[in-house]
Backbone as a printed PyTorch tensor [residue, N CA C, xyz], in Angstrom:
tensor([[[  0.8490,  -1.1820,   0.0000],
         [  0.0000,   0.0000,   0.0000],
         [  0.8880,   1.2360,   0.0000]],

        [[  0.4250,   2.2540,  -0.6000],
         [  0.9670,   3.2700,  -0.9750],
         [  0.7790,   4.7940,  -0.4690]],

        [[  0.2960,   5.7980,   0.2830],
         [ -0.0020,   6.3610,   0.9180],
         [  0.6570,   7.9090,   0.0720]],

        [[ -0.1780,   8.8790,  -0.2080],
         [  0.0210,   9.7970,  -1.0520],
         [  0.0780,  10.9140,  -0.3830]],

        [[  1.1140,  11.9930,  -0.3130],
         [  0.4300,  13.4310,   0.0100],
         [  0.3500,  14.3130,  -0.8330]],

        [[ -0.4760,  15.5010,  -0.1690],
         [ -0.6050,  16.3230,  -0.8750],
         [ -0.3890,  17.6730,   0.0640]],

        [[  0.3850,  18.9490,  -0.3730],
         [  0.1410,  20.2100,   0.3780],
         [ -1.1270,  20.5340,   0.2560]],

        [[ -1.5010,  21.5260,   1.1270],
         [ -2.5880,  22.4480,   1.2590],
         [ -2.4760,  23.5570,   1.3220]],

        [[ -3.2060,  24.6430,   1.2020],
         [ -3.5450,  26.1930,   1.2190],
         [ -2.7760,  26.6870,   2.3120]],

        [[ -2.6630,  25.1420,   3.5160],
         [ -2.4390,  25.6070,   4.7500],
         [ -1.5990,  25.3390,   5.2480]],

        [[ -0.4040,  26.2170,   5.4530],
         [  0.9510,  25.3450,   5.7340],
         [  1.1050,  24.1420,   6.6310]],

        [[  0.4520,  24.7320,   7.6450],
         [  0.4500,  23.9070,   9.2390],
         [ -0.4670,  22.0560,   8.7690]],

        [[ -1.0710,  22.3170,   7.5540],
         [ -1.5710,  20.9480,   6.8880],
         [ -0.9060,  20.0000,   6.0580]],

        [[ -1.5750,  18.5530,   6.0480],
         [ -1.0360,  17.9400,   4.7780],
         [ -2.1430,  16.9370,   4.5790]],

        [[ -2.7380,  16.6280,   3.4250],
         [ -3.5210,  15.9330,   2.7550],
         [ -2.9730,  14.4980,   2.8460]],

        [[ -3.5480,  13.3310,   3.8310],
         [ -2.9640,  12.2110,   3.3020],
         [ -4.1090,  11.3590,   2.3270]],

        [[ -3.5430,  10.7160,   1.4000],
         [ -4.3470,  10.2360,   0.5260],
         [ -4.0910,   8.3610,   0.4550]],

        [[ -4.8150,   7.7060,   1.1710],
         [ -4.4600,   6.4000,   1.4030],
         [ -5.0130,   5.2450,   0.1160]],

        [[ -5.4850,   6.1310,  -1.1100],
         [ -6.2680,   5.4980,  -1.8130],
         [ -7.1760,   4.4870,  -1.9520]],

        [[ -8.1540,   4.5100,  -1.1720],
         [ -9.3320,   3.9570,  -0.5080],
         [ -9.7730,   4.7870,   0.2250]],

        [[-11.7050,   4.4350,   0.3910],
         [-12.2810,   5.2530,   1.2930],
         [-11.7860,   5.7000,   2.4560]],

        [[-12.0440,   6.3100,   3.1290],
         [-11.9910,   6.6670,   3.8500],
         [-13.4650,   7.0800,   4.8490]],

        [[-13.8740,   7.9480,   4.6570],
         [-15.5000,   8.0300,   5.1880],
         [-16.4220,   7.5490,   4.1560]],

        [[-17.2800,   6.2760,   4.7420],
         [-18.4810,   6.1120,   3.5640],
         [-19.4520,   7.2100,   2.9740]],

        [[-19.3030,   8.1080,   4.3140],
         [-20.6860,   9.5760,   4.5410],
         [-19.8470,  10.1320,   4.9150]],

        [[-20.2380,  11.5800,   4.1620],
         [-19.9880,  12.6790,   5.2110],
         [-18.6110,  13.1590,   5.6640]],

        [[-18.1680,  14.0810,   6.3640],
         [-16.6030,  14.3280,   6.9190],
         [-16.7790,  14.3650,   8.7880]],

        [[-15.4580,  14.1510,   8.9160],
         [-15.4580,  14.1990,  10.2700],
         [-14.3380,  15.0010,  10.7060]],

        [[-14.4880,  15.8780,  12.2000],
         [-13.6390,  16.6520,  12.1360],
         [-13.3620,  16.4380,  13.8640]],

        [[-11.5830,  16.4000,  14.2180],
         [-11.7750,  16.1250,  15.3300],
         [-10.4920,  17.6220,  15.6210]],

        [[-10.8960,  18.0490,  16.5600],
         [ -9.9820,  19.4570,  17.1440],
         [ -9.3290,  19.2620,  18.3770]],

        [[ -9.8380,  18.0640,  19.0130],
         [ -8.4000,  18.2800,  20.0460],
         [ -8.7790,  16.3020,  20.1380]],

        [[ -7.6870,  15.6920,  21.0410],
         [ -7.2530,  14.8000,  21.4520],
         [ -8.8050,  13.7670,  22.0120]],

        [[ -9.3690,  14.3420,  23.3290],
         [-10.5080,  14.2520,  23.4880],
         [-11.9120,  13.7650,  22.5740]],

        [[-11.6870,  14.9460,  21.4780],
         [-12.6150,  14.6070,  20.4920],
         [-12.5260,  12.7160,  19.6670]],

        [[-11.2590,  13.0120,  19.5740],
         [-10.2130,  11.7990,  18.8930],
         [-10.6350,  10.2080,  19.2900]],

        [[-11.1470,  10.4420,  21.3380],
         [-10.9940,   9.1570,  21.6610],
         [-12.5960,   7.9180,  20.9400]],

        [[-13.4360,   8.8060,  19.9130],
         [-14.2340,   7.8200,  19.3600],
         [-13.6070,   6.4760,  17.7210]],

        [[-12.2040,   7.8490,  17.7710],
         [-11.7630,   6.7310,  16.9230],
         [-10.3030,   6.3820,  16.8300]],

        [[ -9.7990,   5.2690,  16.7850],
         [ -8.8830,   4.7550,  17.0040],
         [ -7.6040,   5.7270,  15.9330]],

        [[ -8.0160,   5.6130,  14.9240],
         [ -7.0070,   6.5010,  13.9930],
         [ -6.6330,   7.6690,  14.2510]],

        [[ -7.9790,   8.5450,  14.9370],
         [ -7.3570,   9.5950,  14.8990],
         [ -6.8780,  10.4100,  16.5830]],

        [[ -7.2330,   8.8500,  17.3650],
         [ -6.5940,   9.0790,  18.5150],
         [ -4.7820,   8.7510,  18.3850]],

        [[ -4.4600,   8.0230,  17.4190],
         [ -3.3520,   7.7020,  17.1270],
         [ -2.5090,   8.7990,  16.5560]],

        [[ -2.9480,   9.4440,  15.8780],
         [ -2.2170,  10.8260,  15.2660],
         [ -2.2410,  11.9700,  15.8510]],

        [[ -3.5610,  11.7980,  17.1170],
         [ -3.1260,  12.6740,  17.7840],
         [ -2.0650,  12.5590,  18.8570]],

        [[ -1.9360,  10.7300,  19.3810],
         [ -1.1790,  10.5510,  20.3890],
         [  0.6040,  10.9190,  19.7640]],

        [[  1.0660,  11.1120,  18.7620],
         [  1.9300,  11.8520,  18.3130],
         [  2.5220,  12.9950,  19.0660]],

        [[  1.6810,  13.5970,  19.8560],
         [  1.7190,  14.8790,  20.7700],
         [  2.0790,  16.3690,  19.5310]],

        [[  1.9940,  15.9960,  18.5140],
         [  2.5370,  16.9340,  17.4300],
         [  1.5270,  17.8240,  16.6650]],

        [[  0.0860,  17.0450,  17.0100],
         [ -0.9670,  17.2670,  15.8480],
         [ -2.3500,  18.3620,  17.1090]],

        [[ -2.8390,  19.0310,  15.9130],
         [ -3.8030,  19.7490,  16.5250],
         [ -5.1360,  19.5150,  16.1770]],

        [[ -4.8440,  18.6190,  14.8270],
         [ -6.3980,  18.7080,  14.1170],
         [ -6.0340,  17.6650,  13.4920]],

        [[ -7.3560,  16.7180,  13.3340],
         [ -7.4190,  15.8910,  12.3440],
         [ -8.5630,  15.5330,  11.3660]],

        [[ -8.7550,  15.3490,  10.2450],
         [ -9.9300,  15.6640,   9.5300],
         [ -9.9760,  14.7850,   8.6370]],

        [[-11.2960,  13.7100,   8.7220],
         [-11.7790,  12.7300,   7.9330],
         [-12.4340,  13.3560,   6.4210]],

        [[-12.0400,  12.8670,   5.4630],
         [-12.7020,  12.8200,   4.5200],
         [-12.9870,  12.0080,   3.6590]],

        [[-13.9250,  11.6880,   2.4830],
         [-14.5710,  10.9680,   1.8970],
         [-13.0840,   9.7670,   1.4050]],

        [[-12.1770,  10.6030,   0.7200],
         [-10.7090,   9.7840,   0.4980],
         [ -9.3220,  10.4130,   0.7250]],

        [[ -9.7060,  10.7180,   2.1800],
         [ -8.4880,  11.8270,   2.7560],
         [ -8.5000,  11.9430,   4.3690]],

        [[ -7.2480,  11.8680,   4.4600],
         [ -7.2560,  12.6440,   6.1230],
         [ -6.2280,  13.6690,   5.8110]],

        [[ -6.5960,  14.7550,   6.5100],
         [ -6.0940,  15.8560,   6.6730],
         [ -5.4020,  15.8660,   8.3180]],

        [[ -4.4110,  16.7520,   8.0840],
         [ -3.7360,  16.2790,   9.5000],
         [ -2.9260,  18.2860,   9.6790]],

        [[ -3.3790,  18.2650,  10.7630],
         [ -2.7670,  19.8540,  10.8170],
         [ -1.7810,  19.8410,  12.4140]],

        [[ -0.4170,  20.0590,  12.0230],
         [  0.6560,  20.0060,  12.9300],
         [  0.6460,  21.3870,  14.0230]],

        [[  0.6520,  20.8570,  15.0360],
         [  0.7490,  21.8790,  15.8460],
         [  1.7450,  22.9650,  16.0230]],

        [[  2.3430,  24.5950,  16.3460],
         [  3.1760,  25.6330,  15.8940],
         [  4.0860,  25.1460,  16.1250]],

        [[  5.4020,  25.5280,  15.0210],
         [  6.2540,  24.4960,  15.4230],
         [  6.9580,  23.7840,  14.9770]],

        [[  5.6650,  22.9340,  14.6720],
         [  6.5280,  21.3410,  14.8670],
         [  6.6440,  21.0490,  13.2450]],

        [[  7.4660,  20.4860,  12.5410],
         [  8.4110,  20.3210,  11.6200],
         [  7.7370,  19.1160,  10.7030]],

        [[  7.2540,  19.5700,   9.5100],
         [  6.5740,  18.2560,   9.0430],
         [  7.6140,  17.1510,   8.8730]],

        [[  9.1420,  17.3890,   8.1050],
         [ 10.1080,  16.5270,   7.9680],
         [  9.8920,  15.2550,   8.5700]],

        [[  9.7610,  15.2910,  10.1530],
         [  9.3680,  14.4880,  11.2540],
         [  8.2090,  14.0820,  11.2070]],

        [[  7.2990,  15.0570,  11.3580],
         [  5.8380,  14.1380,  11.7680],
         [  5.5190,  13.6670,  10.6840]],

        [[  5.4160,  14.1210,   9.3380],
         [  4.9790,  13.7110,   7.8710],
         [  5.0830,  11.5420,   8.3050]],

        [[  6.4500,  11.0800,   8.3220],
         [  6.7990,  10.0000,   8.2290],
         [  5.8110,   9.0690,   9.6670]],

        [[  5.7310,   9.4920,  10.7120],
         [  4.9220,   8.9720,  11.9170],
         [  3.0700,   9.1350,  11.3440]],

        [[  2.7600,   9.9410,  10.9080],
         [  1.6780,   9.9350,  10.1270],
         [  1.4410,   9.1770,   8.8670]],

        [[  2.2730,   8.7680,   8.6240],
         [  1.7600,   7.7830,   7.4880],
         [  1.8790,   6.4590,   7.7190]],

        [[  3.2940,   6.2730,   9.3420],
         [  3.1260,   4.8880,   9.5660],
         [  2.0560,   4.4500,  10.3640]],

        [[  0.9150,   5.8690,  11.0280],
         [ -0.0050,   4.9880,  11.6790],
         [ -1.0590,   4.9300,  10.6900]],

        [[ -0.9450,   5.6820,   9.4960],
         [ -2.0920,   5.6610,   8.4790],
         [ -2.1650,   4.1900,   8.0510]],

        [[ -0.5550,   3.9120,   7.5320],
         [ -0.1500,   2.3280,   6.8890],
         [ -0.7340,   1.2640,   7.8370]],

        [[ -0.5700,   1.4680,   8.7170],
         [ -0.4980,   0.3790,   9.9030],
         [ -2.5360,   0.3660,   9.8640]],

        [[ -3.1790,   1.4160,  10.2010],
         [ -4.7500,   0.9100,   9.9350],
         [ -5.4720,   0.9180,   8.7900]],

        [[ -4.6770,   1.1810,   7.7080],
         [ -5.1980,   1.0000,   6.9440],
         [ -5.0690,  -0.2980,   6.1790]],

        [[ -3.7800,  -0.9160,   6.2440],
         [ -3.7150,  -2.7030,   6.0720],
         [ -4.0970,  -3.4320,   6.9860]],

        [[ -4.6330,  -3.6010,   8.0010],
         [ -5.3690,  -3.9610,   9.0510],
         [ -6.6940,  -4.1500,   8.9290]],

        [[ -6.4740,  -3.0480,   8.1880],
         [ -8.2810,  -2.9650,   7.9580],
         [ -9.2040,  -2.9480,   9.3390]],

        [[ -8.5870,  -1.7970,  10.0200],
         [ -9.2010,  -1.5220,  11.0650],
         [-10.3540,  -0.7700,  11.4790]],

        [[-11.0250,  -0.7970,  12.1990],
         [-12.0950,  -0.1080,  12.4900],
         [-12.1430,   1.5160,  12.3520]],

        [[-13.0060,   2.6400,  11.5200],
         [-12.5410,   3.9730,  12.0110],
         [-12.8380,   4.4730,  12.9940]],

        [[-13.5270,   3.5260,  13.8160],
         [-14.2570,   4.6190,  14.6110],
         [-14.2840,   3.3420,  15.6760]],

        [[-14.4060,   3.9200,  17.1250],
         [-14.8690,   2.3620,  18.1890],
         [-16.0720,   1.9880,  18.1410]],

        [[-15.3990,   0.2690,  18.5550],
         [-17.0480,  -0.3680,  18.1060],
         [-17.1050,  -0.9940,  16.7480]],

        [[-16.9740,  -0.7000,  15.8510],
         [-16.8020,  -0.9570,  14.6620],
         [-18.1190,  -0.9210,  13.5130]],

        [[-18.9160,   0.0580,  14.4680],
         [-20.0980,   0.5540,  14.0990],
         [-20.3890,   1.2290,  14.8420]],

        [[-21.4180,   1.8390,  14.2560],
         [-22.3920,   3.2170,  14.2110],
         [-23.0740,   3.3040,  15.7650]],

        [[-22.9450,   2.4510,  16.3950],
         [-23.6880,   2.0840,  18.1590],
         [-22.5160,   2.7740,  18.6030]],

        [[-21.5260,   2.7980,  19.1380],
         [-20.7070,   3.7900,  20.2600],
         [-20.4060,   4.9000,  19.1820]],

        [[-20.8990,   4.9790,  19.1810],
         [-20.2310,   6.4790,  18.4830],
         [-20.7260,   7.8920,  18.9410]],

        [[-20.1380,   8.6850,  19.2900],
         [-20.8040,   9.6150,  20.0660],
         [-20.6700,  11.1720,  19.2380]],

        [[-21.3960,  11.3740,  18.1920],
         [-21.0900,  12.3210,  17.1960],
         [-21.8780,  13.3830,  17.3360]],

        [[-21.1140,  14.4690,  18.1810],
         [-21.3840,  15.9090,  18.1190],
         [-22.2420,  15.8900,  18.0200]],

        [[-23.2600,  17.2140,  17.9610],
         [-24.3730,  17.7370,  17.1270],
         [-23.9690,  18.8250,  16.6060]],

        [[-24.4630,  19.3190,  15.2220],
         [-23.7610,  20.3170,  14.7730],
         [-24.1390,  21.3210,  15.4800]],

        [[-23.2160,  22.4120,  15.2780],
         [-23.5220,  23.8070,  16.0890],
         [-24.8490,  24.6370,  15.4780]],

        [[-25.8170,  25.0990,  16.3690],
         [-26.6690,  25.6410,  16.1720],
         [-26.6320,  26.7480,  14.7860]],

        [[-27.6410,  26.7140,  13.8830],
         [-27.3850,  28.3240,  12.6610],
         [-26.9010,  29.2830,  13.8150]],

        [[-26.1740,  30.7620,  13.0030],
         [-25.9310,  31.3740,  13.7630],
         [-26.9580,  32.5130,  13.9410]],

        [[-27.9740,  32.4270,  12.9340],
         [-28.6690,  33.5700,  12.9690],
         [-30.4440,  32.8670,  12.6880]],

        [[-30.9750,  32.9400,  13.0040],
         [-32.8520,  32.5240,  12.7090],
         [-32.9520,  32.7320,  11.4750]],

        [[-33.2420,  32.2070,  10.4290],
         [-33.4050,  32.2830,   9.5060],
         [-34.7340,  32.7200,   9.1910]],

        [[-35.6530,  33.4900,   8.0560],
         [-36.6740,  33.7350,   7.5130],
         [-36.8040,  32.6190,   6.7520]],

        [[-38.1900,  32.4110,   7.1170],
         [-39.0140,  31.0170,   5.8410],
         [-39.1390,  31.6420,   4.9250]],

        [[-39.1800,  32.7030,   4.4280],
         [-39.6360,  33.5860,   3.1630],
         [-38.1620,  33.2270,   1.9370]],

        [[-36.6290,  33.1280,   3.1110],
         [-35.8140,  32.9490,   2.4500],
         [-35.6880,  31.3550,   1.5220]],

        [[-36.2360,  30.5840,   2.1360],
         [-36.0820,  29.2480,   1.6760],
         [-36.1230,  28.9360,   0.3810]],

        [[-36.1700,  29.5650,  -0.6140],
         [-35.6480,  29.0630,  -2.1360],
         [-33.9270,  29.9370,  -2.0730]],

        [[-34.1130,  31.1460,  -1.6080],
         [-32.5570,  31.4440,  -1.6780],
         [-31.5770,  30.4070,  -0.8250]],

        [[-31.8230,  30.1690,   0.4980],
         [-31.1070,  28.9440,   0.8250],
         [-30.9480,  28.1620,   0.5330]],

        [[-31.8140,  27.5350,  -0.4180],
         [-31.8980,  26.2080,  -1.1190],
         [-30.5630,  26.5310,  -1.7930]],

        [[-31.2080,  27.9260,  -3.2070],
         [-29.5600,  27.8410,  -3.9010],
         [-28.6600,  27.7100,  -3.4680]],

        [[-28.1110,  28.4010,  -1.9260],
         [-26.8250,  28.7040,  -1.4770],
         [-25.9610,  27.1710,  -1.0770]],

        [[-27.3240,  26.1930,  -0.5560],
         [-26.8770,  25.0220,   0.1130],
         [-26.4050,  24.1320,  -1.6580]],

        [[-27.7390,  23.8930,  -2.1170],
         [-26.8220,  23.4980,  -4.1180],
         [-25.8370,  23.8520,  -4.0240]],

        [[-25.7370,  25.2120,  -4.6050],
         [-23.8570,  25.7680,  -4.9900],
         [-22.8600,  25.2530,  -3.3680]],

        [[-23.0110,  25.4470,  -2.8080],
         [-21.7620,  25.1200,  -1.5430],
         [-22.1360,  23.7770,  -2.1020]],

        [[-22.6590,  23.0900,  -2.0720],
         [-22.7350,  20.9610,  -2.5780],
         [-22.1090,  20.9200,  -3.4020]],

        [[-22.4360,  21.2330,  -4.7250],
         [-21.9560,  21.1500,  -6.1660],
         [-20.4660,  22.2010,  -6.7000]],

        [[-20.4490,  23.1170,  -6.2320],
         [-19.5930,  23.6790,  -6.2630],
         [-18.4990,  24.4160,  -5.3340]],

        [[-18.8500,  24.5070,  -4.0720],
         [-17.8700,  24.4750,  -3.1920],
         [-17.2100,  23.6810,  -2.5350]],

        [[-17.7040,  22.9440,  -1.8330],
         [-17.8200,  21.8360,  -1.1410],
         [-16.2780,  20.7770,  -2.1760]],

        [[-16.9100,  20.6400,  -3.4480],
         [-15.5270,  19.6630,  -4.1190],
         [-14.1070,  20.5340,  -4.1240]],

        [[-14.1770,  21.5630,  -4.1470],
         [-12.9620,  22.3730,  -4.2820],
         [-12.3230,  22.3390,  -3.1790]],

        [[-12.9480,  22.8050,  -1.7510],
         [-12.8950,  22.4930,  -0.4140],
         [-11.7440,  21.5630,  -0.3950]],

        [[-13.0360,  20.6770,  -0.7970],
         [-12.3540,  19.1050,   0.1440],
         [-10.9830,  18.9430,  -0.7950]],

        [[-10.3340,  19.2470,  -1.7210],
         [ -9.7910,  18.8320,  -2.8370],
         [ -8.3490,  19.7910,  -1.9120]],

        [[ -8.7980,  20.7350,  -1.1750],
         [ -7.2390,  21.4350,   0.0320],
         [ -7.2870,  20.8290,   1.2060]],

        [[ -8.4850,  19.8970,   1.1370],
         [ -8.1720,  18.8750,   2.6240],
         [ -9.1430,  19.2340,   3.6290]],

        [[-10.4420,  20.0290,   2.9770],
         [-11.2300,  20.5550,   4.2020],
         [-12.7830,  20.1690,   3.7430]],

        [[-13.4780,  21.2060,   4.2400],
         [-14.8400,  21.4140,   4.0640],
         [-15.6580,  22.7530,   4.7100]],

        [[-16.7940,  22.5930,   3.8060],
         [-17.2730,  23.7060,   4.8060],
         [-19.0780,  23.5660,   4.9390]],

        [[-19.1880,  24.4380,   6.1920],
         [-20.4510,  23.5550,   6.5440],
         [-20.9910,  25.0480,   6.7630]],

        [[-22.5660,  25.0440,   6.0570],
         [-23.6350,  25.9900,   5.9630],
         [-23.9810,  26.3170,   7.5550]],

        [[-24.1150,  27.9710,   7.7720],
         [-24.5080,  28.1890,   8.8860],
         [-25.6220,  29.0900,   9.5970]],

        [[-25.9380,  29.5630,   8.2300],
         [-27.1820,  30.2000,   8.1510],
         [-27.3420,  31.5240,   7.1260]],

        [[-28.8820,  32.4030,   6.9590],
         [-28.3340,  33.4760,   5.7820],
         [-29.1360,  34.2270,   6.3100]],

        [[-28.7540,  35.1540,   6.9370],
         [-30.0330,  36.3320,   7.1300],
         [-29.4830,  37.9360,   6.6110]],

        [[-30.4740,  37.9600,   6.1760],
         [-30.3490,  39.8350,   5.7800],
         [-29.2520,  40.0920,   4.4070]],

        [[-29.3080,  38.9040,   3.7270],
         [-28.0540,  38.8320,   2.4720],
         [-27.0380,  38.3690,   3.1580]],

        [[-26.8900,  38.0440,   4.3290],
         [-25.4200,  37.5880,   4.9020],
         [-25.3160,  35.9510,   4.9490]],

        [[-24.1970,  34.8670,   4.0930],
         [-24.5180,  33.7540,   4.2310],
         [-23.7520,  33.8680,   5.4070]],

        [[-23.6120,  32.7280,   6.6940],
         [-22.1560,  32.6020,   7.4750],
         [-22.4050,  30.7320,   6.9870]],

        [[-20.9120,  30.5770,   7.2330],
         [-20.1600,  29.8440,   6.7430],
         [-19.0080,  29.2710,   7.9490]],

        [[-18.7180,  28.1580,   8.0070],
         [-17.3110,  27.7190,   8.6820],
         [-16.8090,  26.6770,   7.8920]],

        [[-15.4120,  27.0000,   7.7090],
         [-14.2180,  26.0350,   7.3250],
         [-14.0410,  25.2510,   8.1750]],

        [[-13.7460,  23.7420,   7.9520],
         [-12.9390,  22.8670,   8.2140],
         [-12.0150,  21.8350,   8.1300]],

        [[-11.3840,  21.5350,   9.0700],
         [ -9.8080,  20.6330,   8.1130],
         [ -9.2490,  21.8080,   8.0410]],

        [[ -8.0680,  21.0900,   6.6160],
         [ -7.3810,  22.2380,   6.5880],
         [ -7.1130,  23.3060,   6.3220]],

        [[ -8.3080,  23.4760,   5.7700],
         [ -9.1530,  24.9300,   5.8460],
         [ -9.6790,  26.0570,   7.3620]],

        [[ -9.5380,  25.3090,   8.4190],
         [ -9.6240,  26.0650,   9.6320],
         [ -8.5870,  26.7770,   9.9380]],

        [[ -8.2560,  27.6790,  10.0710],
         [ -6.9180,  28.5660,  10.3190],
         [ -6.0900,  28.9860,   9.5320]],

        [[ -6.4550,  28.2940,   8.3060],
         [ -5.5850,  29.0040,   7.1490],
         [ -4.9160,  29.9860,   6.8630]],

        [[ -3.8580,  30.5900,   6.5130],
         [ -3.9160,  31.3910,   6.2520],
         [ -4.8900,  32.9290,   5.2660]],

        [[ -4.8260,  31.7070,   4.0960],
         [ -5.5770,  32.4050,   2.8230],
         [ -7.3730,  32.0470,   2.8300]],

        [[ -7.8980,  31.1290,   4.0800],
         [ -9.4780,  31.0400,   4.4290],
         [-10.1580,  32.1360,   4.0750]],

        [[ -9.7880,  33.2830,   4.5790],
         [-10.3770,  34.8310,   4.2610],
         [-10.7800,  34.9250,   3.2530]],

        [[ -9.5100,  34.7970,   2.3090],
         [ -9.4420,  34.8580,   0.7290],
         [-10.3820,  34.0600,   0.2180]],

        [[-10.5830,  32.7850,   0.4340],
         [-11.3110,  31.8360,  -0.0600],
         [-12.7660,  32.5850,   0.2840]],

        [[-12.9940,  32.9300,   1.5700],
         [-14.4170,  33.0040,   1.5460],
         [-14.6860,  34.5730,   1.0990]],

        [[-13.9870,  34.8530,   1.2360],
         [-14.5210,  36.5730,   0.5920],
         [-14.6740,  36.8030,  -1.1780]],

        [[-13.4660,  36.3740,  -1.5630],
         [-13.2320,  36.2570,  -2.7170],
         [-13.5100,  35.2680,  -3.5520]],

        [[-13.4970,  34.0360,  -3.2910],
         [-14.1090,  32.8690,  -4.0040],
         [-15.2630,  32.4400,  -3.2900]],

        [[-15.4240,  32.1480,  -2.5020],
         [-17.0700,  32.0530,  -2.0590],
         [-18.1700,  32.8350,  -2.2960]],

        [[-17.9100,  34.3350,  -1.6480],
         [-18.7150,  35.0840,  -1.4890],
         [-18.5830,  35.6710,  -3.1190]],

        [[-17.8130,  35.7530,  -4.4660],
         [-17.8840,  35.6930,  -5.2580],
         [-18.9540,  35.0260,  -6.3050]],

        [[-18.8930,  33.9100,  -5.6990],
         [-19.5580,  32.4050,  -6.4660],
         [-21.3750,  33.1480,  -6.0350]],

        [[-21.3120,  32.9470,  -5.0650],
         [-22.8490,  33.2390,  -4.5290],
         [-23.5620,  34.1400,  -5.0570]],

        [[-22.3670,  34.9420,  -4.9410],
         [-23.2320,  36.7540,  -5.5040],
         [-23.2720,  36.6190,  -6.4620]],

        [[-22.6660,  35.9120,  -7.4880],
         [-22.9820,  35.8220,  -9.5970],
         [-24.1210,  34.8560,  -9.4690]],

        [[-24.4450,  33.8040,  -8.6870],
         [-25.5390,  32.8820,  -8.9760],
         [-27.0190,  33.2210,  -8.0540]],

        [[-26.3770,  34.0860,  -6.5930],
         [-27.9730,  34.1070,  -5.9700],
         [-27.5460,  35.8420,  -5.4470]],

        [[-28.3530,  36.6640,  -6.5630],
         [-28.1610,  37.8030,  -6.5360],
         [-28.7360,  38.7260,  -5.0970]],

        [[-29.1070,  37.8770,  -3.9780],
         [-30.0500,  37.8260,  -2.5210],
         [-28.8090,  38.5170,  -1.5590]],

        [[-27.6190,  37.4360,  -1.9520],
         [-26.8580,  37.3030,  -1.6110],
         [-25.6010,  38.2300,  -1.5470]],

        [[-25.3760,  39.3230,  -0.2140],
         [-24.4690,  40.6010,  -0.4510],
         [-23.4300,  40.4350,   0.0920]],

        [[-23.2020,  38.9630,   0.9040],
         [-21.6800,  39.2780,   2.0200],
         [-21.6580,  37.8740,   2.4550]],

        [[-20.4310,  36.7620,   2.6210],
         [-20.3010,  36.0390,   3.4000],
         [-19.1450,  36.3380,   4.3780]],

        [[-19.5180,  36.0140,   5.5020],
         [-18.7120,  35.8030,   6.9080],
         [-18.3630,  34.4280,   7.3130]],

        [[-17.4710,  34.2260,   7.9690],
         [-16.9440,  33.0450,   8.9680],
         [-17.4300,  33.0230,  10.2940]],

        [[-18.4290,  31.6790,  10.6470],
         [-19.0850,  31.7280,  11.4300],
         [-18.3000,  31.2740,  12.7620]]])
């Protein structure tokens, strides 16, 4: 098995690409150690003591090194615990199903939304699916809808898209770009 990287937008990141799934559904995002202990992998990369973030995706983990610390080094310990569960064919998560799993709830919208808006949200949630969302994940992240009131979408990055440097950029300029040519409702996105 062969284990691929890739840079990201984000220095402090690196895209590992294990070529195979990775999440059947959905992304998962774990931010500290704690979060980590539902799954074995990514309690392992965090037990590294090196890592700050780790981020499931459809055929990716994203792995973001804490200030500091020197990918040279961690790059190689991250791929031997990637190698090691991923020929194992180990469980991602404890349990080895969907019963212990203890998965967040997402964070509340940030703002009440108007029912009147609900065809403009519709568009905004389409385009972030179809067109944000693959680009996203393609620097090792994602981003998850957070509500739209008054022309304002908010928005949060994640993976290695959280802390980015150039995140701003992305959402001011390529996000909030994208929106405003397709849902003309639409005057400003923020980071929620």
């Amino acid at each position: 098995m062969f284990i691929e990287t890739e840079t990201t937008p984000n220095p402090a990141s690196l895209k590992f690409l294990p070529g195979r799934e990775v999440m059947t559904a959905g992304t998962r995002e774990f931010a500290s150690p704690e979060a980590a202990e539902v799954s074995p992998l990514a309690q392992a990369i965090f037990d590294t003591g090196e890592v700050v973030n780790v981020f499931f995706g459809s055929d990716f983990v994203s792995v973001t090194a804490a200030p500091g610390v020197n990918w040279s080094d961690l790059k190689p310990m991250v791929v031997s615990i990637l190698l090691d569960h991923f020929v194992s064919e180990a469980p991602l998560f404890a349990g080895a199903d969907a019963s212990g799993i203890s998965i967040p709830a997402e964070p509340d919208m940030m703002v009440e939304e108007n029912p009147e808006d609900a065809d403009v949200i519709a568009q905004i949630n389409e385009l972030l699916e179809t067109r944000v969302r693959p680009a996203v994940a393609g620097d090792g992240g994602d981003i998850a809808y957070r509500g739209f009131k008054d022309g304002i979408v908010f928005l949060t990055l994640q993976g290695a898209c959280s802390g980015c440097p150039s995140s701003t950029a992305t959402l001011k300029h390529g996000i909030e770009g994208l929106l405003k040519h397709y849902v003309p409702e639409v005057v400003e996105v923020r980071a929620a």
